[in-house]
Structures are given as C-alpha cells and as structure tokens.
OpenMM code with the backbone's topology and positions (N, CA, C; nanometers):
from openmm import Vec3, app, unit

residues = "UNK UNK UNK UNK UNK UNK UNK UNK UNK UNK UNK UNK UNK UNK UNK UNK UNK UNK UNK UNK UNK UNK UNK UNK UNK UNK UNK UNK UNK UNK UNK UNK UNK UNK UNK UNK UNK UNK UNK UNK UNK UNK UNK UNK UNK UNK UNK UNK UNK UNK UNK UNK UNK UNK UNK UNK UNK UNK UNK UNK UNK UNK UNK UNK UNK UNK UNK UNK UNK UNK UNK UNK UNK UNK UNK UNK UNK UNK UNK UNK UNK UNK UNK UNK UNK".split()
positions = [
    Vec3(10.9049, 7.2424, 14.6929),
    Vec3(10.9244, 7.2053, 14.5537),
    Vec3(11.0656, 7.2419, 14.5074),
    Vec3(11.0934, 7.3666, 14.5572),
    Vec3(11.2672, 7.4054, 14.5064),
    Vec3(11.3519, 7.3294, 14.5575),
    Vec3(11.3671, 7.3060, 14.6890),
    Vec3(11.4130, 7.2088, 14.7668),
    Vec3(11.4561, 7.0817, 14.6960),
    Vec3(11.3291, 7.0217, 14.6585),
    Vec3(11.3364, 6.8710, 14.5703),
    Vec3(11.3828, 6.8797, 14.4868),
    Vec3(11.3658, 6.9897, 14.4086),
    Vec3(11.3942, 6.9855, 14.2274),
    Vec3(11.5467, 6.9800, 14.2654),
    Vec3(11.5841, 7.0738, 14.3162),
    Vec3(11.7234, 7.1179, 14.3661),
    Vec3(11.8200, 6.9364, 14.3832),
    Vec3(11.7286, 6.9095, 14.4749),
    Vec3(11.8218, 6.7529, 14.5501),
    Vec3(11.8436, 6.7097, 14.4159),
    Vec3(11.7412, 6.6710, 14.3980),
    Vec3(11.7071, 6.5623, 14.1829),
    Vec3(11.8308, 6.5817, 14.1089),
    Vec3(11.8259, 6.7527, 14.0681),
    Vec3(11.9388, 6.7788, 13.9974),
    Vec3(12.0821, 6.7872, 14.0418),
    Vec3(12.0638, 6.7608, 14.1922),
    Vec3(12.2335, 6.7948, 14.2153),
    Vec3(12.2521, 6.6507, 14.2664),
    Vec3(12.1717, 6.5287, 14.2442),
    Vec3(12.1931, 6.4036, 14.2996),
    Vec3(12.1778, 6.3236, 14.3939),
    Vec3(12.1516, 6.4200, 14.5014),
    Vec3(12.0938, 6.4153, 14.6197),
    Vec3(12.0060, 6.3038, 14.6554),
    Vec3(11.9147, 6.2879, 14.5312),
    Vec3(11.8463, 6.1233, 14.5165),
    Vec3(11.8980, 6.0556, 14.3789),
    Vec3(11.9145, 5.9581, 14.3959),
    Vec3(11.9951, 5.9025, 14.2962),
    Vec3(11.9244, 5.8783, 14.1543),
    Vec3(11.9637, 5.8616, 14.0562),
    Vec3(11.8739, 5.7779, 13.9403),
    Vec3(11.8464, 5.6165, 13.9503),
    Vec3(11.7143, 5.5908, 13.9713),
    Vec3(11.6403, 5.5164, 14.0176),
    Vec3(11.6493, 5.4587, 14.1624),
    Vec3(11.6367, 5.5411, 14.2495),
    Vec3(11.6006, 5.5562, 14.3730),
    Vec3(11.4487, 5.5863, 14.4215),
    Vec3(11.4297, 5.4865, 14.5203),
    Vec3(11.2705, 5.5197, 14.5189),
    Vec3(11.2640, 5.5965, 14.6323),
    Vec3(11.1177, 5.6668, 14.6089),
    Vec3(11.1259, 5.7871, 14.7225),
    Vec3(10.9599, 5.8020, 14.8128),
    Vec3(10.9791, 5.7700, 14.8767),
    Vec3(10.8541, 5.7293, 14.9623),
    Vec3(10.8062, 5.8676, 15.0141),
    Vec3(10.6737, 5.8644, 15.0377),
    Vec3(10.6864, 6.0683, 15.1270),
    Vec3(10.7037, 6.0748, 15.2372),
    Vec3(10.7106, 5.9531, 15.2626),
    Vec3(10.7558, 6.0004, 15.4736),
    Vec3(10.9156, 6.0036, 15.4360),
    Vec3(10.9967, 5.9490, 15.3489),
    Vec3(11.1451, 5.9381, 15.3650),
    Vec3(11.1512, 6.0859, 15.3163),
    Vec3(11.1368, 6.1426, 15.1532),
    Vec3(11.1565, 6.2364, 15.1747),
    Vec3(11.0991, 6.3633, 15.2482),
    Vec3(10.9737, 6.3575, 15.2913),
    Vec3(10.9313, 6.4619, 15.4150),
    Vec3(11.0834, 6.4141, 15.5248),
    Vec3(11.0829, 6.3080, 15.5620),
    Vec3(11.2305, 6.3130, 15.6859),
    Vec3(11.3234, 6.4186, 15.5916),
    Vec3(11.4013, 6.3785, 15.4612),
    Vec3(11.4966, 6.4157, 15.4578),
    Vec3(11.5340, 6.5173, 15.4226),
    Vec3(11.3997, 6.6258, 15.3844),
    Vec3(11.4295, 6.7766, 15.3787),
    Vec3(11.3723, 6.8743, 15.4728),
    Vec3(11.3016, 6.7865, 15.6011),
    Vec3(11.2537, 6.7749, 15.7310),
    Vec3(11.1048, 6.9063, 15.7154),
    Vec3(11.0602, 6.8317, 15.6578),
    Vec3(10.9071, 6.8644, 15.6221),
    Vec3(10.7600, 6.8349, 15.6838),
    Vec3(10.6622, 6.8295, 15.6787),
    Vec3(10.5717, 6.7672, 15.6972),
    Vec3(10.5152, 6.6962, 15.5609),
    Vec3(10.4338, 6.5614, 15.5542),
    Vec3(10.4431, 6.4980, 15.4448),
    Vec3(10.3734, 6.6342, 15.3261),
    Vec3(10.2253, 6.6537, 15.3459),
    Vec3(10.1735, 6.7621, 15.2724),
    Vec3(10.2040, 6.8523, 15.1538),
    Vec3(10.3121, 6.9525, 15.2327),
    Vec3(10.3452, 7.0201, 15.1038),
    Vec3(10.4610, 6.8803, 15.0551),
    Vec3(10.5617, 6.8211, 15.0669),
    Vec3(10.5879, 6.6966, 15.0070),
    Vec3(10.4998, 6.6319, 14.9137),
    Vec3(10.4428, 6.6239, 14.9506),
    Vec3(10.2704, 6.5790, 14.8380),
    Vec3(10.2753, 6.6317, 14.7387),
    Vec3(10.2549, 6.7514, 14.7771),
    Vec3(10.2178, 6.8287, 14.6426),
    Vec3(10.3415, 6.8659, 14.5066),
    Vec3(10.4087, 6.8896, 14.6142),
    Vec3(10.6178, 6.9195, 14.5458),
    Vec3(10.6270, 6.7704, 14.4965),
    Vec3(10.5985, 6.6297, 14.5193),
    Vec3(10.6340, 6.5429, 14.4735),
    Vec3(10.5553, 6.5098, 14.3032),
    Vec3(10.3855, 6.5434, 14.3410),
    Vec3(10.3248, 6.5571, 14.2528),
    Vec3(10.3244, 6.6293, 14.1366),
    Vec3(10.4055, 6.7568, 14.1717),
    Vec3(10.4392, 6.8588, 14.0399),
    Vec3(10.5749, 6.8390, 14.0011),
    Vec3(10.6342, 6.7476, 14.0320),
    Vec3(10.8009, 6.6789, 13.9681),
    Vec3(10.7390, 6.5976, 13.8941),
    Vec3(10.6555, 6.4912, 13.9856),
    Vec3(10.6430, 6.3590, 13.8846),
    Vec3(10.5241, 6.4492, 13.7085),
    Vec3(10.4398, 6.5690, 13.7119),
    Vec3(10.3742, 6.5995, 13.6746),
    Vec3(10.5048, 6.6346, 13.5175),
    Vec3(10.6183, 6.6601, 13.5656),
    Vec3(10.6904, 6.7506, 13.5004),
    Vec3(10.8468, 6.6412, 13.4598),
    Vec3(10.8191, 6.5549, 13.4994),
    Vec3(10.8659, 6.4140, 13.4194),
    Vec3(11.0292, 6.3964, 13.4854),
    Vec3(11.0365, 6.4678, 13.6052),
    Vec3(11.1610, 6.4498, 13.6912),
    Vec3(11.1609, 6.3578, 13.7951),
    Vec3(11.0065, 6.3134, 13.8350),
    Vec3(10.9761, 6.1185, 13.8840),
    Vec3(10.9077, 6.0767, 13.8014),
    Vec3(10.8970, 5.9104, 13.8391),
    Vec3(10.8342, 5.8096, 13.7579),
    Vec3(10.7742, 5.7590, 13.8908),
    Vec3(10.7018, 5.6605, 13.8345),
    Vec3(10.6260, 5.5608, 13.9062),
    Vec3(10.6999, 5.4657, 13.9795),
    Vec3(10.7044, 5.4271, 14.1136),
    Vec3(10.7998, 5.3187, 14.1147),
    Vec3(10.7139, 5.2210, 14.1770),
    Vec3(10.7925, 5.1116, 14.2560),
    Vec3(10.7238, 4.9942, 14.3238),
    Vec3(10.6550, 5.0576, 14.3809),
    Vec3(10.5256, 4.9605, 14.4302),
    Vec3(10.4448, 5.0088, 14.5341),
    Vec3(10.3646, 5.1549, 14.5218),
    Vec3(10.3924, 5.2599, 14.6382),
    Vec3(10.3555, 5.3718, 14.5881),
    Vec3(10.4156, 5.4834, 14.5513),
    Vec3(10.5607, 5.4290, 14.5480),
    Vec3(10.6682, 5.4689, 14.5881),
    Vec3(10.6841, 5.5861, 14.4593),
    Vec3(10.7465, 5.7283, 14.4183),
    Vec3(10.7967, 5.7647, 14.3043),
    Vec3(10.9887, 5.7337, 14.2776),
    Vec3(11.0020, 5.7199, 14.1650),
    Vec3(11.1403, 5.7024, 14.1726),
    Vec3(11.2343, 5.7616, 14.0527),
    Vec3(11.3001, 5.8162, 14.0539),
    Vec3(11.4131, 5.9092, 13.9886),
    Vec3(11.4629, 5.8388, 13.8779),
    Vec3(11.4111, 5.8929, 13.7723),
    Vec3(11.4296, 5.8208, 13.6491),
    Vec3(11.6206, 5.7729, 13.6281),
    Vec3(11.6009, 5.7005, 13.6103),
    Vec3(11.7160, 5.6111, 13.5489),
    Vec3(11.7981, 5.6977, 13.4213),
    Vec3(11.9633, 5.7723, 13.4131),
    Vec3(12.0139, 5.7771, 13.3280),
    Vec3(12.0169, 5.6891, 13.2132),
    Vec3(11.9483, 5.7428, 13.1200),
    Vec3(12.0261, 5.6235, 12.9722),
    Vec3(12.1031, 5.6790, 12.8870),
    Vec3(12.1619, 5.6104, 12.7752),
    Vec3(12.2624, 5.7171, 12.7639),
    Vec3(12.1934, 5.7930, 12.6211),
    Vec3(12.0542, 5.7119, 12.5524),
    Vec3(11.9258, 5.8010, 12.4968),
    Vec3(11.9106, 5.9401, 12.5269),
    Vec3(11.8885, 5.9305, 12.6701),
    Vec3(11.8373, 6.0317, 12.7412),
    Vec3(11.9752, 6.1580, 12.7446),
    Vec3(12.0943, 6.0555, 12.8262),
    Vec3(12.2181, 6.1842, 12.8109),
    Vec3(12.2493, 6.2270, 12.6905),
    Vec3(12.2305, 6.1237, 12.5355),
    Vec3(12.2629, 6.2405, 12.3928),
    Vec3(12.1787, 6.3289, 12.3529),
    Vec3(12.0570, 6.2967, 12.4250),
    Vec3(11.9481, 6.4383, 12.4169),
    Vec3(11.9734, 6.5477, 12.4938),
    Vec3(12.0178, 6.5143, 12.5968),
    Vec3(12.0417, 6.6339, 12.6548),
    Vec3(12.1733, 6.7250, 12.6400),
    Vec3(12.3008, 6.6039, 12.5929),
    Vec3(12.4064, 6.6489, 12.5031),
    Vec3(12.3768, 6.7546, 12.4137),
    Vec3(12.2679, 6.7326, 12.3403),
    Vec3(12.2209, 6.7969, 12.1990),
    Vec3(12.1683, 6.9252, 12.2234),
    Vec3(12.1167, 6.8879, 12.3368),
    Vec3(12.0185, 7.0221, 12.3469),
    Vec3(12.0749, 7.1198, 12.4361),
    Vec3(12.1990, 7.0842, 12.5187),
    Vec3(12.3004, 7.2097, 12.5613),
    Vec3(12.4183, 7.2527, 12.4352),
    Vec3(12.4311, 7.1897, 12.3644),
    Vec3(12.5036, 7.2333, 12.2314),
    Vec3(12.4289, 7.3347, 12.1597),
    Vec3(12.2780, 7.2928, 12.1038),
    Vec3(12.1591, 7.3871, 12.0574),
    Vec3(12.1779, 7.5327, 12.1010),
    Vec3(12.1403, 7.5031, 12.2336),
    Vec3(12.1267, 7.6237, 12.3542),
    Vec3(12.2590, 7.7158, 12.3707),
    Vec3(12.3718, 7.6686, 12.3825),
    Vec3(12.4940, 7.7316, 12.3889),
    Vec3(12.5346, 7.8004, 12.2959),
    Vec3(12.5365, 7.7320, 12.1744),
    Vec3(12.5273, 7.7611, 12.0185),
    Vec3(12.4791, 7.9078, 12.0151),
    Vec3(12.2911, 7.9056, 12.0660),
    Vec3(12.2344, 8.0143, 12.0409),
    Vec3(12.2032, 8.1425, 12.1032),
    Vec3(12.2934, 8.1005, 12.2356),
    Vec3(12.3335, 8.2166, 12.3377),
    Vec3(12.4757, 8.2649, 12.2839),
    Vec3(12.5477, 8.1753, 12.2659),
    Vec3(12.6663, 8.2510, 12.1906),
    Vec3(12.6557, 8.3802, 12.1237),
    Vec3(12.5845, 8.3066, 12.0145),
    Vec3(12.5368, 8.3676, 11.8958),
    Vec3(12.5464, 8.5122, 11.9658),
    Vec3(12.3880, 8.4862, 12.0204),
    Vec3(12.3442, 8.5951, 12.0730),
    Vec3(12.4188, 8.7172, 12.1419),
    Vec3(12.5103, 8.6574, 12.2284),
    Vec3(12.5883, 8.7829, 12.3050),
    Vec3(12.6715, 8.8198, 12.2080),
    Vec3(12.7310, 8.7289, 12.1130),
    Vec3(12.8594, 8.8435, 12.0052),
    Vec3(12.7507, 8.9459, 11.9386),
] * unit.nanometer
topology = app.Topology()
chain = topology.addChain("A")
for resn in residues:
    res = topology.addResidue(resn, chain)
    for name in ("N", "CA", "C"):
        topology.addAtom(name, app.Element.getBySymbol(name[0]), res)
C-alpha cells in the first residue's frame, strides 16, 4: 500500500492511466494479492477511479481539483506558520 500511494503521488502512474493488477503487481514486483487489497484501499480513499474494463485508473488533474488543493496548502501553511511563531 505505501509503495503505491508513494508511486501515485510522485507520478510514477500517470493521471489517467489505467492500472490493471497483474501490471501493477509486475511493476512493484509483487504478487497480485496484497496488490488487491493496496489497490482497493486507494481506490476506497479516492486516489483511483474506476476505469475501462476492470481496470482502476489515476484520476485525471483538473485544474478544479489543483485550486482546491492550491487552497488547502495555503489554509494549512497559514496555520502551521501561525503555529510555530
């Protein structure tokens, strides 16, 4: 599961890339199984989507999505600032 989350966020699979479990069991050289389950608690936690087939696939940047997240490291920074002065 760290493994994956890890790839997701550092790009490793692209935004909207589909991800099959035998490809990624190959590509973090796994057995499918725990893949299963690590795939199931991403998509559970809204870091996959549904894709073709049975495929899950890496949600798509919008730029919706990047001013929310704009917002909400401004929020956050803001209130750690704060905090350490």
């Amino acid at each position: 599961y760290a493994q994956l989350r890890e790839a997701i966020m550092t790009g490793r699979f692209a935004p909207g890339q589909l991800l099959s479990l035998r490809s990624v069991a190959e590509a973090v050289g796994s057995s499918t199984m725990p893949v299963r389950a690590a795939l199931t608690r991403l998509q559970a936690e809204g870091a996959l989507i549904d894709g073709a087939g049975r495929a899950l696939m890496v949600p798509p940047m919008t730029l919706e999505l990047l001013e929310e997240l704009r917002d909400v490291r401004i929020a956050l920074e803001g209130a750690v600032a704060k905090r350490a002065a």
